[in-house]
TILORO-796342 format. One line per 4 residues: number of its first residue (from 1); their letters; for each residue z negated, x negated, y of N, C-alpha, C, O, CB. Coordinates in steps of 0.1 Angstrom, whole numbers, plus 5000, padded with zeros to 4 digits. Last residue first. Glycine has a CB too. Layout:
N
NUM	A	Z/X/Y/Z/X/Y/Z/X/Y/Z/X/Y/Z/X/Y; ...
END
This chain:
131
131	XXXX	5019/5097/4837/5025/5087/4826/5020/5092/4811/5024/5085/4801/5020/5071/4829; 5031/5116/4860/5020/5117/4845/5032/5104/4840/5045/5103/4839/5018/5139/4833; 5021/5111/4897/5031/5110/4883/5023/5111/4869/5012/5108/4867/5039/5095/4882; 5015/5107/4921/5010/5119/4913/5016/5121/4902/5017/5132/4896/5010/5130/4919
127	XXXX	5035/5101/4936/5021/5092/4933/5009/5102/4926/4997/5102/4926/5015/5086/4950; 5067/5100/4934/5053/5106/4933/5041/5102/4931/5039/5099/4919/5053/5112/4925; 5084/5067/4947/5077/5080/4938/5065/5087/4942/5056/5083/4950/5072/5075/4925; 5113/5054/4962/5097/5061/4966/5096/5068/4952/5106/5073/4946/5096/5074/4981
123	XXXX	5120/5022/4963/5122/5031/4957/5108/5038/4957/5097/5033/4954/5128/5027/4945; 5136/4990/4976/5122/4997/4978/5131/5016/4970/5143/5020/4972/5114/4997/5003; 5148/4960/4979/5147/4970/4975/5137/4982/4976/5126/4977/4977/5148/4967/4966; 5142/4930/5012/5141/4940/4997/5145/4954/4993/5146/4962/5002/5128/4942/4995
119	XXXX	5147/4925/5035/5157/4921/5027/5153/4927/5007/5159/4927/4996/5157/4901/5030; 5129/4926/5055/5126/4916/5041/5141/4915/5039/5147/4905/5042/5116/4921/5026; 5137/4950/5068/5139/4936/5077/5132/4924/5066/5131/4913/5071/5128/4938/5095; 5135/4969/5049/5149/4965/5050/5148/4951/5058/5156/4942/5056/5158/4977/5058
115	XXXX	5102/4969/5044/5115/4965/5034/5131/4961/5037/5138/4954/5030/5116/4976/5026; 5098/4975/5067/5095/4966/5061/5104/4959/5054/5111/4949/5055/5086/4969/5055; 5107/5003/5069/5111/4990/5078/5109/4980/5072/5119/4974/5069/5105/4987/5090; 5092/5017/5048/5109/5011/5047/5114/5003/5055/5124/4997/5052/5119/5020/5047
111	XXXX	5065/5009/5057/5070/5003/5044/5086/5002/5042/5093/4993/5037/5065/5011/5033; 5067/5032/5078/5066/5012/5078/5072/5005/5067/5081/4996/5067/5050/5004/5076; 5072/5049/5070/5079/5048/5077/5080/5026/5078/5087/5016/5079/5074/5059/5089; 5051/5056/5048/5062/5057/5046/5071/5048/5056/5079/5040/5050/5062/5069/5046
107	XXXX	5028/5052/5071/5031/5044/5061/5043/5041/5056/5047/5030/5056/5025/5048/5053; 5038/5074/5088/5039/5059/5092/5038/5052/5081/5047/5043/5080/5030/5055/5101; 5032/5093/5068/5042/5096/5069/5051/5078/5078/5062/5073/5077/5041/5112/5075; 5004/5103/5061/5014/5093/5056/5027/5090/5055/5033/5086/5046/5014/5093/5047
103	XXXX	4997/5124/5077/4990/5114/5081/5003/5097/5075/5007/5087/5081/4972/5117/5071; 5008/5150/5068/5017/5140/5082/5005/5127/5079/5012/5117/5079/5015/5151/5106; 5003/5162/5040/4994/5152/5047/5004/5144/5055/5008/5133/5051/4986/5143/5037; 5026/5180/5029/5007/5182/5023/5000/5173/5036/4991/5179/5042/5003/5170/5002
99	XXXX	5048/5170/5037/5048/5179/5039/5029/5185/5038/5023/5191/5046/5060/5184/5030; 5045/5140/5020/5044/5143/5036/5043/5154/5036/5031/5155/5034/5054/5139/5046; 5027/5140/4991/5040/5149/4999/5036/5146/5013/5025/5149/5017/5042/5168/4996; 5017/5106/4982/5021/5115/4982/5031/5125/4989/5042/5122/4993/5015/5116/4982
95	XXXX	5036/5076/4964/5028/5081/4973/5028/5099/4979/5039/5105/4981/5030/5071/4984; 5043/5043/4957/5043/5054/4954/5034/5064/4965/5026/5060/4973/5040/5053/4941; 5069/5027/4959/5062/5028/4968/5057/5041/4958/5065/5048/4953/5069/5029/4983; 5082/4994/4944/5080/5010/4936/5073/5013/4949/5069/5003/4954/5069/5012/4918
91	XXXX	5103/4964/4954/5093/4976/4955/5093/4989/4953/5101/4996/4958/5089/4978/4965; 5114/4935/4947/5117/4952/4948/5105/4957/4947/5097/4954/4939/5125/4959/4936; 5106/4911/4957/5119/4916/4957/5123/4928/4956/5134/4933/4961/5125/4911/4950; 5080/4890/4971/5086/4904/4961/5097/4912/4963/5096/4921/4972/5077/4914/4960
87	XXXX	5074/4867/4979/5082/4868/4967/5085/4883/4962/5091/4886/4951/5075/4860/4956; 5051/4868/4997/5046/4874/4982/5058/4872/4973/5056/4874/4961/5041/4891/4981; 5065/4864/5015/5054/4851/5013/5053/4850/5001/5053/4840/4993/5039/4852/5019; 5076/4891/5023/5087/4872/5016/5076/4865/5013/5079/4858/5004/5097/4859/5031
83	XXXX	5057/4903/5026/5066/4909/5016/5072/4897/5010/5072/4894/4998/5078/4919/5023; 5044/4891/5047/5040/4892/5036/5046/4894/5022/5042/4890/5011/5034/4899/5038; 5072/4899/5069/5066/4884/5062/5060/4886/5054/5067/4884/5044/5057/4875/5068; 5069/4930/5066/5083/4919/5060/5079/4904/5055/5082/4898/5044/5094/4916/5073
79	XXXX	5040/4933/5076/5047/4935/5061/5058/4928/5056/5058/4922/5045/5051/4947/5059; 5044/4926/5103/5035/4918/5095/5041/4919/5080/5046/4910/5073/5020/4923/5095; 5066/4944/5112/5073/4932/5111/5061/4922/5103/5065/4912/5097/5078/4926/5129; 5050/4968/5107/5064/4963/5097/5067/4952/5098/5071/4945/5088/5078/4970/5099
75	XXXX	5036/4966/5128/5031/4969/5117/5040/4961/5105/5037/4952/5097/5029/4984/5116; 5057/4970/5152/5050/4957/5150/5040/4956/5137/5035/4945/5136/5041/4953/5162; 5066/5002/5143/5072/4988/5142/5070/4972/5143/5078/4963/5138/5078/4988/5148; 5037/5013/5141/5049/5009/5132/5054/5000/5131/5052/4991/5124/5059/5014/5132
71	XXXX	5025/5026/5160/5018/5009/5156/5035/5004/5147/5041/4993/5148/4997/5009/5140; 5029/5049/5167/5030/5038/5179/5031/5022/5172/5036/5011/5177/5015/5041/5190; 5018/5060/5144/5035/5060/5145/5039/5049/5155/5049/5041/5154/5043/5075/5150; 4993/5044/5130/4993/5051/5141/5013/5051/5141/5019/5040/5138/4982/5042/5156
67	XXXX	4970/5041/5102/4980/5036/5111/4990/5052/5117/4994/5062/5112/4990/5023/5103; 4939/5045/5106/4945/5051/5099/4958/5046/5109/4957/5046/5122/4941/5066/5097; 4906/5030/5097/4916/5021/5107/4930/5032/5102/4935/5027/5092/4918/5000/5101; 4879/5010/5093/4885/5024/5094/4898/5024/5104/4899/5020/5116/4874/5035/5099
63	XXXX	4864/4990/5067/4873/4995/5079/4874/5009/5078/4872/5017/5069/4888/4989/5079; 4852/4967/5050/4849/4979/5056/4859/4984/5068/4858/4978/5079/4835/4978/5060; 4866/4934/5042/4855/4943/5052/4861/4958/5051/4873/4960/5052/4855/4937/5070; 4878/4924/5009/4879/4931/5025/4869/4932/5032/4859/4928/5025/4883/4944/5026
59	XXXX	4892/4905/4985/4880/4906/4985/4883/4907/5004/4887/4898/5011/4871/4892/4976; 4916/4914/4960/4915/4903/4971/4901/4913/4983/4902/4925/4987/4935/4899/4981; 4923/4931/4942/4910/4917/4939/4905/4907/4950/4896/4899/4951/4915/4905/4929; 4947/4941/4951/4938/4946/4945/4925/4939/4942/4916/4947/4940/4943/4950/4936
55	XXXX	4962/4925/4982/4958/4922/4961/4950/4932/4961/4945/4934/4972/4947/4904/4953; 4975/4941/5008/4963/4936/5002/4966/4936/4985/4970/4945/4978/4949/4946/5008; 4994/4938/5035/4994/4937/5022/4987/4934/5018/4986/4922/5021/5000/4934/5017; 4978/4950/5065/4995/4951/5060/4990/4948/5039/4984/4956/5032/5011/4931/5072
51	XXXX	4955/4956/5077/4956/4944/5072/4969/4941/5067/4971/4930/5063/4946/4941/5063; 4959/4985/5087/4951/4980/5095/4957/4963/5089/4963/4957/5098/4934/4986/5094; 4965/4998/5066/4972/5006/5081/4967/4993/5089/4975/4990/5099/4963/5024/5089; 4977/4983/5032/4967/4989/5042/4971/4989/5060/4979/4981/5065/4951/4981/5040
47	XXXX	4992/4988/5004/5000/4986/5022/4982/4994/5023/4977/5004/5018/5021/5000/5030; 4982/4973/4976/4982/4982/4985/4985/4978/4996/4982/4967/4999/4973/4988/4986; 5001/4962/4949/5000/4956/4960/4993/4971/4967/4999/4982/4965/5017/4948/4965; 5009/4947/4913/4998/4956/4926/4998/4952/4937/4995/4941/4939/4984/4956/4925
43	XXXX	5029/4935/4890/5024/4933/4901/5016/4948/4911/5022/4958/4912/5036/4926/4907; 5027/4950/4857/5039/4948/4870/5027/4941/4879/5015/4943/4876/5048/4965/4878; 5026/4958/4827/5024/4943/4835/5028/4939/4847/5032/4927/4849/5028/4934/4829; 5019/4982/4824/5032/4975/4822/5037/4962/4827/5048/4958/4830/5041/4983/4826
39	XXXX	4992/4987/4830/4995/4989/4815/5008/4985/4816/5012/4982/4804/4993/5005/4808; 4990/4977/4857/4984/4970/4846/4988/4969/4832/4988/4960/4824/4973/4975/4845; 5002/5003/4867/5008/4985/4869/5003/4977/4860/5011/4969/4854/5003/4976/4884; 4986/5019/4859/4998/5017/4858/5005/5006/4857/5012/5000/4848/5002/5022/4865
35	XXXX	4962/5014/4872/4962/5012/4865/4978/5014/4852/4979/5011/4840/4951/5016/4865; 4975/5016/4903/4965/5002/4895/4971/5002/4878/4980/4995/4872/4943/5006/4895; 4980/5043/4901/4990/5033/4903/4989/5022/4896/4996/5017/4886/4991/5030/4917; 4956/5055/4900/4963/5056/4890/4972/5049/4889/4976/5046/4877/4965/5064/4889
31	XXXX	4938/5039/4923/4934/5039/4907/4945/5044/4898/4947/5037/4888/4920/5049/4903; 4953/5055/4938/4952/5044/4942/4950/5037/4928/4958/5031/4922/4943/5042/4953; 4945/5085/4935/4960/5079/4936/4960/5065/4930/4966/5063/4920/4965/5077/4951; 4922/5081/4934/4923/5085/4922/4940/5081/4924/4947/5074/4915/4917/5102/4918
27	XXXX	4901/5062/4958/4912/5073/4956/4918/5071/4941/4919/5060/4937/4924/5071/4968; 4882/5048/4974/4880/5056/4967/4892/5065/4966/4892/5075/4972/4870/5060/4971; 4885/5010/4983/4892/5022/4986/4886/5035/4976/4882/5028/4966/4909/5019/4982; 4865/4989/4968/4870/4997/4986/4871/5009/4984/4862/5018/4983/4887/4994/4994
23	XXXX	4879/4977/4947/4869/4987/4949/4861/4995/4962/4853/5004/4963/4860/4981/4942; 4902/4969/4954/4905/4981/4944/4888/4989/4941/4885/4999/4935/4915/4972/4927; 4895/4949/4973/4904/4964/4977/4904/4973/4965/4908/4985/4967/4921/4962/4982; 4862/4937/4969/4879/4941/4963/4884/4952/4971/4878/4963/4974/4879/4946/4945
19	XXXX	4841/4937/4995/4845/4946/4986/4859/4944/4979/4868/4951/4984/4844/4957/4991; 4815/4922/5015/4829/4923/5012/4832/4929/4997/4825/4925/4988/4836/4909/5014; 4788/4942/5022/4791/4931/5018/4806/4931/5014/4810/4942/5011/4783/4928/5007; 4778/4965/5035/4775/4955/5038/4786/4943/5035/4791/4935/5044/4763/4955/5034
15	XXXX	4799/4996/5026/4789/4983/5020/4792/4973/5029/4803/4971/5033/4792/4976/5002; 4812/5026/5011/4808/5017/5025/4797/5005/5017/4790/5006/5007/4798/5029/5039; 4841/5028/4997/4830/5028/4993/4822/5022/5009/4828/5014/5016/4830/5021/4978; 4860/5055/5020/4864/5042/5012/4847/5039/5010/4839/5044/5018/4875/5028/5021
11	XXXX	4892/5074/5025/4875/5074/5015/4875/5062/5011/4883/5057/5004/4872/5082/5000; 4916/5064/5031/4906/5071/5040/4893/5070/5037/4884/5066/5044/4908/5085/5041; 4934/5042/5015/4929/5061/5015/4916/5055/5025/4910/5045/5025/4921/5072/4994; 4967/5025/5018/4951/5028/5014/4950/5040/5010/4957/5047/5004/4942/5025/5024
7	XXXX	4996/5029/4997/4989/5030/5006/4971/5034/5005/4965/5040/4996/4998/5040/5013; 5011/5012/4967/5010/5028/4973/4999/5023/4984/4994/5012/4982/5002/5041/4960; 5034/4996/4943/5024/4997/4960/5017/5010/4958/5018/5017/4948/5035/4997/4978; 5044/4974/4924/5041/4989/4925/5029/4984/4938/5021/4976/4941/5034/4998/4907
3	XXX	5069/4949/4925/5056/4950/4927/5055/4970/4925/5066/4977/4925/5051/4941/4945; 5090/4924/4911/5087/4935/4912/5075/4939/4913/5068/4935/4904/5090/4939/4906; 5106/4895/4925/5095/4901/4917/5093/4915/4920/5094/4919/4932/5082/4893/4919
END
């Protein structure tokens, strides 16, 4: 199965009460991917630093949590299982310029571990794409 991903964000709505990941997160990235996936009927998945693969609907706590280069490789090995649990066989990653923000650059780094110790496809985009 084919999924479109992209990585949490930093800005996230604060609240007491558990929150969809797609209403969590505050990022226009994140929203644009969504709603990409939506208009071509693909699967959604966000890589969060802290919980590995979250649904867009699947209902979080509040965190703060930016993953760490140290964390990676035991990070990746959660993602690979989730990756197989979820059935998903290729992955769109989208996401921005490392060069703009080192912060995403473990993401990046996880997600392709991930993917190769699954046994999946994975293909990076702009996460800033005009559809």
């Amino acid at each position: 199965m084919l999924a479109y991903c992209t990585y949490c964000s930093a800005e996230k709505n604060h609240s007491e009460e558990l929150l969809s990941a797609i209403d969590l997160y505050k990022s226009e990235r994140i929203t644009k991917v969504f709603n990409s996936a939506e208009t071509k009927g693909r699967r959604f998945i966000i890589l969060s630093g802290k919980l590995g693969i979250i649904e867009p609907h699947q209902k979080i706590d509040y965190y703060d949590h930016l993953l760490k280069p140290s964390e990676v490789e035991v990070h990746a090995e959660l993602l690979a299982s989730q990756l197989k649990e979820k059935k998903i066989s290729h992955l769109v990653f989208y996401m921005g310029s490392i060069a703009h923000d080192k912060n995403i650059k473990p993401y990046a780094d996880c997600i392709l571990e991930a993917s190769a110790k699954s046994g999946i496809s994975i293909e990076f985009r702009d996460a800033y794409f005009n559809d």
